[in-house]
N, C-alpha and C positions, 0 to 999 in steps of 0.2 A: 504494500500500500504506500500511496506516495505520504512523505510526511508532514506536519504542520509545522511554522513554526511556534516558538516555546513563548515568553513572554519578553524575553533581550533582542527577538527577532532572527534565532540561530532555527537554522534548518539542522536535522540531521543527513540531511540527501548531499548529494556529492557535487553539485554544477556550482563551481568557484566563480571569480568576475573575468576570468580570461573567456572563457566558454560563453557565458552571457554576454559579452561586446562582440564574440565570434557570433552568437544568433544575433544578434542586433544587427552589425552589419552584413550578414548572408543574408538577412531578411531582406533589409533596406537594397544590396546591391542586387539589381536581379534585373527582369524584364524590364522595366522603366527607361533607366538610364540607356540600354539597349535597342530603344525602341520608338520613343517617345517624340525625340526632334525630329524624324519623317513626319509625323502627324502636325507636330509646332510647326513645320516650315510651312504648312498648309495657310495659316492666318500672321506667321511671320516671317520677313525677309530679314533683318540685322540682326547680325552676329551678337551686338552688342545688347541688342533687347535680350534674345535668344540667354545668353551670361545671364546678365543682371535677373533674369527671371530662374536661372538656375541658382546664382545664388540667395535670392530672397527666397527660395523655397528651403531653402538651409535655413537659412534667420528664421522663419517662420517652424521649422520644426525644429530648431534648437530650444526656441521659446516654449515649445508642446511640450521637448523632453525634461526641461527645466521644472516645468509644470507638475510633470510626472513625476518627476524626481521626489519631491514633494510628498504626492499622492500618495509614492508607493511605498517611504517610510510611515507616512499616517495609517497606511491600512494595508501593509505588508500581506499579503495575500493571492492565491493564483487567481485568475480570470480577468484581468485587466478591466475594460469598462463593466462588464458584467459586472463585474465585484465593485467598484466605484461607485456606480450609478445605483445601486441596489441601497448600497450603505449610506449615500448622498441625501437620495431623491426619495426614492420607495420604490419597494423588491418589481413594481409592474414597468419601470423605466427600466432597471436592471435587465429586464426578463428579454425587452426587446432589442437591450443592445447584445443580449446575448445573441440573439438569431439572429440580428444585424452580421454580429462576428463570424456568425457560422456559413452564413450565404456570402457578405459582401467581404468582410474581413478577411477572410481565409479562405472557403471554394472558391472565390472566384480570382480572387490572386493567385491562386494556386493553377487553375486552370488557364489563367491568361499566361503565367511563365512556362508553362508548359505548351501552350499553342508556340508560344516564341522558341523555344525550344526545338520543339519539329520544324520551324521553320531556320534555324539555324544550322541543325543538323543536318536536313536536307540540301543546303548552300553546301554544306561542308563534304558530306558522301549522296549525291542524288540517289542514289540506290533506295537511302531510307526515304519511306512514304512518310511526309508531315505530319499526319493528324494519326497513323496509327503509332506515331514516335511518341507523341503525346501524349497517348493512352498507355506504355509498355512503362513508359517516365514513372509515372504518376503510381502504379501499383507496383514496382518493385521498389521504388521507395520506401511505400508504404507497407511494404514487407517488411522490409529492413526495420522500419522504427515498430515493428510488432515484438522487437526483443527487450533485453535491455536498459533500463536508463541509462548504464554504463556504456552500452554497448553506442545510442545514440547521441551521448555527448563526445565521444570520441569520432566518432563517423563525421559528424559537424565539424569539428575544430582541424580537421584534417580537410576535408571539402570545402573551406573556407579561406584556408591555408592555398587551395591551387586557384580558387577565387582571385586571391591578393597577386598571385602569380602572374595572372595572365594580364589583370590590369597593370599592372608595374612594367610587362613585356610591352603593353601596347603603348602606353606613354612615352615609353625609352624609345619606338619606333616614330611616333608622332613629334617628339622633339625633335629627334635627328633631322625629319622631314623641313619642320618649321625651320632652323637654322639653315639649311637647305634652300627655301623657300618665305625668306620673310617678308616679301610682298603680299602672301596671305592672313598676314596679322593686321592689314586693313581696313577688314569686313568687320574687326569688333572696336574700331573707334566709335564713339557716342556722334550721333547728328541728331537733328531737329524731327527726321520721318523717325528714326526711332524710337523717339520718345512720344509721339503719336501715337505709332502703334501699343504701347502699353496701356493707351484708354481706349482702345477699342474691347467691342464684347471678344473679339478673339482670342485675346491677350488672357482673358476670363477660364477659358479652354484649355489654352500653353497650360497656364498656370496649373488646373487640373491635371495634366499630364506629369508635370513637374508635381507636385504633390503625392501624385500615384508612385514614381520612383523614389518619394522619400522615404513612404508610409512602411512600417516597418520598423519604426524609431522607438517605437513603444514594443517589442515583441518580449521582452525578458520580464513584462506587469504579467505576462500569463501564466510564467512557471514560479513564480514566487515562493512559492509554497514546498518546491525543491530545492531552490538555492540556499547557500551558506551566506548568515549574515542578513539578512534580505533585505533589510529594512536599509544599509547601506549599498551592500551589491549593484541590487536592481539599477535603482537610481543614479549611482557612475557609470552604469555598463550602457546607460539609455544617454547621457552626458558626452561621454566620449565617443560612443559607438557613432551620433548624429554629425559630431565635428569631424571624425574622419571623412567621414562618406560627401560632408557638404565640399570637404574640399575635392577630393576624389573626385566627384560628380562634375565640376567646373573645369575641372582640366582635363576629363575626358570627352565632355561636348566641346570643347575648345579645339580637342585633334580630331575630332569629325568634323568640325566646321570646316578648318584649315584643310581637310585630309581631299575633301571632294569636292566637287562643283555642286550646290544647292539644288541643283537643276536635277540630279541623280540623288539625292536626300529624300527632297519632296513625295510626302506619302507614302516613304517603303517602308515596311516593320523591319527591315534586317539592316538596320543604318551601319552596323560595325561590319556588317561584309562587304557593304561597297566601300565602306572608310579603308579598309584592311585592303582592297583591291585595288586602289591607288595608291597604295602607301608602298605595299610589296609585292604586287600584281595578283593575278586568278591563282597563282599555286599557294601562296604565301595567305591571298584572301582564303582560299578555303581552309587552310591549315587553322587561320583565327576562325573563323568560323566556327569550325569543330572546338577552340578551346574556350570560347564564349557558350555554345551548347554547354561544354562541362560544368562552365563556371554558373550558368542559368541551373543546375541539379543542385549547387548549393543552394540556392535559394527555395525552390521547391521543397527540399528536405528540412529548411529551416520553419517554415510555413506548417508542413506538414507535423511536425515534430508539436508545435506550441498548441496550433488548433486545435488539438477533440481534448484540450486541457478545459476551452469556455465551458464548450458541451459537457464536459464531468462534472463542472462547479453547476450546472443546472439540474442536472438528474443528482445531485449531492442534496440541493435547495428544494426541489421539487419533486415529491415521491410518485407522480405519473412519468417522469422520466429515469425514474431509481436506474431501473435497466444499463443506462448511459453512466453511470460513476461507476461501474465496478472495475477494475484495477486484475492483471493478470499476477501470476506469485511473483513478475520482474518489475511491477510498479507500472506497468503499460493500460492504457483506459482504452483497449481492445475496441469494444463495440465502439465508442467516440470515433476514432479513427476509421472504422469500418464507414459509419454514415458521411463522414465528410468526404472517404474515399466515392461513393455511388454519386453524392451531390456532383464531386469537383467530373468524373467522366460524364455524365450527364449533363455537364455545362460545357464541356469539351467538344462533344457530338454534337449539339446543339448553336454553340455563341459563336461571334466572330467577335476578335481581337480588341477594336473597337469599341462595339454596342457592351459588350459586357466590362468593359473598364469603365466608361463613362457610368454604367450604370449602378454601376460599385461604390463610384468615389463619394454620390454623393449622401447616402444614409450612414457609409463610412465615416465621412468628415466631420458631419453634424453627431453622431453618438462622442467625436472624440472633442469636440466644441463642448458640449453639456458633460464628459469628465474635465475638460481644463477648465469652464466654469465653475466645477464642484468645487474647487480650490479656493475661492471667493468662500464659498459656504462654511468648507470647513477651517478658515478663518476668522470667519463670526463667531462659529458654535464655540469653539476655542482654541484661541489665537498663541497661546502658549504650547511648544511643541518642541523637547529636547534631540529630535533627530534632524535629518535633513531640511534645510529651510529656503524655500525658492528665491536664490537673489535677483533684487533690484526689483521685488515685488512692488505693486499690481503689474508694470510692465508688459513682461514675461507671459504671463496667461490673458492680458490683456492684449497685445500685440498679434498673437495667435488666434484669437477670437473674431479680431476684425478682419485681417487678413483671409482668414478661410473662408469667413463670411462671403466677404466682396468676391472674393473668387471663385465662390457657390452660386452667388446672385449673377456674376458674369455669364456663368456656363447656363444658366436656366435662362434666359433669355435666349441664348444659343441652341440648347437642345433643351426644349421644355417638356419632351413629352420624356425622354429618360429618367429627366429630375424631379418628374412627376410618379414615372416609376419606382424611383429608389424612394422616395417620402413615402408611397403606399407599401414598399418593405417595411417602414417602421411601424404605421398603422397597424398591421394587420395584427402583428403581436402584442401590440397594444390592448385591440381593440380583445382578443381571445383570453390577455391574462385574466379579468376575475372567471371564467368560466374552467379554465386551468385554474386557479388557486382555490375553486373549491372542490375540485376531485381532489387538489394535490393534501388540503385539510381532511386530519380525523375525524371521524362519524361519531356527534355526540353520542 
């Protein structure tokens, strides 16, 4: 059984803070950063918009991890906003960012790195078919984390480890190019259209896109309850994990920008093979290709690994889902994983790349809005608190709130009927918790 912690905040479970900033950033690096500026180039041309929107989506979830950092000493616990939002608000807010997490949170991240995946793979050996690449991805992972907690935080911090490899590889080939070539550094001086384009609705979108490859910054609120220490862990692993990756993230749309002509960007999901194909040509491009697939499996695994933890904390809380907490003799929540694994291939068969990110982002963003608002709350109820303390408060959760907002409000003018979709995922669980919370209630 997985363990709790005591009341100093000490787990007896094994996942240290190296392994927790390793799922933080396997989480955070994945399909996004890979994929993202084809679809940005769509409603933006400069370079330099293109940056500054990757970096503010850093600011902006360094500010959420900050936030968290907070949370997750106040309420040291697994499930991340489930567990916030339950303890915050009242258990039927909980209930629905649970499902939030389970549909938009996690199957569908899950399934979007996974679509990217076959589509990487097959750049890299055409032989493999894309979408059943997808599908073989997704359930031998999901094999693998049916052992072990041991066995799973080793498997992570090592598939993490060739992660960091191959972005480190790609940089060192992109700088070479840029000294090579520094008439391409340009395209990211600041002009007058570029600053335009950042008040268009489009800009609203990018931004979305850029948010999607940050999200992830929170994944170490879900295993809490495993970790050593928690009540500090969590909260550096979510701290540093978000600073690496904002920088990381900047300097590698930086060598896709410089690496291509825009004109071959625009709109493709597999940006790093045509970057990688003018950089070292079609043999060199496929060889990345292929190490970008590998490095996309850390991130699936890392997804995988954290999600069917929300689902245990609900069938824990809620005896019509009991089924869902039970725990195998290795600490594993078996059936959890089971259901997310039918969800995320059922979303694979079905979504395209796209329709199912956009449609993610936004009951995603807004459950992680009303946890970094909780932090106002549980600042009222009481504001004395001997562990982690969000600096440069209100700022911090203030700054995140407005930002995600405007960039909710942008994209829903843009695509209104998606963001009209993801509102109605929160409803729905909404609207069904009092009829779940009285089956889930003892028969007087």
């Amino acid at each position: 059984m997985g363990s709790s912690p005591d009341i100093s905040g000490k787990s007896q479970a094994g996942i240290g803070l190296i392994t927790c900033i390793s799922l933080v950033t396997a989480t955070m690096v994945g399909t996004g950063v890979y994929t993202s500026l084809g679809f940005q180039l769509l409603d933006l041309r400069s370079g330099f918009s293109i940056l500054l929107l990757w970096a503010l989506g850093g600011v902006i979830s360094l500010c959420g991890a900050l936030s968290y950092a907070e949370l997750s000493a106040r309420i040291p616990r697994s499930g991340g906003e489930y567990t916030y939002l339950s303890e915050i608000y009242h258990p039927a807010v909980g209930f629905m960012a649970g499902f939030v997490s389970l549909i938009a949170g996690f199957a569908a991240p899950i399934a979007i790195t996974a679509i990217a995946f076959g589509t990487y793979l097959h750049a890299a050996l055409p032989v493999c078919p894309e979408r059943l690449s997808s599908f073989f991805a997704v359930i031998l992972i999901s094999a693998g984390h049916l052992h072990t907690l041991r066995f799973s935080s080793m498997t992570q911090n090592v598939m993490t480890a060739l992660k960091f490899l191959l972005i480190a590889l790609f940089l060192v080939i992109g700088l070479v190019h840029l000294l090579a070539h520094p008439v391409a550094l340009r395209q990211f001086a600041p002009s007058s259209d570029s600053l335009h384009e950042l008040l268009r609705p489009g800009a609203g979108i990018a931004l979305l896109f850029v948010l999607y490859a940050y999200s992830g910054w929170n994944a170490a609120t879900y295993l809490a309850d495993e970790v050593r220490e928690a009540q500090r862990t969590v909260g550096r692993s979510l701290v540093v994990g978000t600073l690496l990756v904002t920088l990381l993230y900047v300097a590698l749309n930086g060598v896709f920008l410089a690496s291509a002509p825009e004109g071959d960007l625009r709109g493709v999901l597999n940006v790093g093979s045509i970057a990688a194909n003018h950089l070292i040509g079609p043999v060199g491009g496929s060889f990345m290709s292929g190490m970008i697939a590998l490095g996309l499996l850390a991130s699936i695994s890392a997804m995988i690994w954290a999600g069917p933890r929300v689902t245990q904390r609900i069938g824990q809380d809620h005896p019509l889902f009991a089924p869902l907490a039970a725990n195998t003799s290795g600490g594993i929540p078996r059936r959890a994983t089971l259901l997310q694994l039918f969800l995320v291939l059922g979303l694979i068969a079905t979504g395209s790349f796209e329709s199912v990110l956009l449609y993610a982002q936004t009951p995603l963003l807004l459950c992680l809005i009303l946890a970094v608002g909780g932090l106002f709350v549980l600042r009222i109820r009481a504001s004395r608190h001997d562990g982690f303390r969000c600096p440069l408060y209100p700022l911090p959760p203030f700054v995140f709130i407005l930002c995600t907002t405007a960039g909710l409000l942008y994209s829903a003018f843009g695509k209104p009927w998606i963001a009209l979709a993801g509102v109605a995922t929160m409803m729905i669980p909404l609207a069904l918790y009092p009829w779940i919370d009285r089956r889930s209630s003892p028969l007087p």
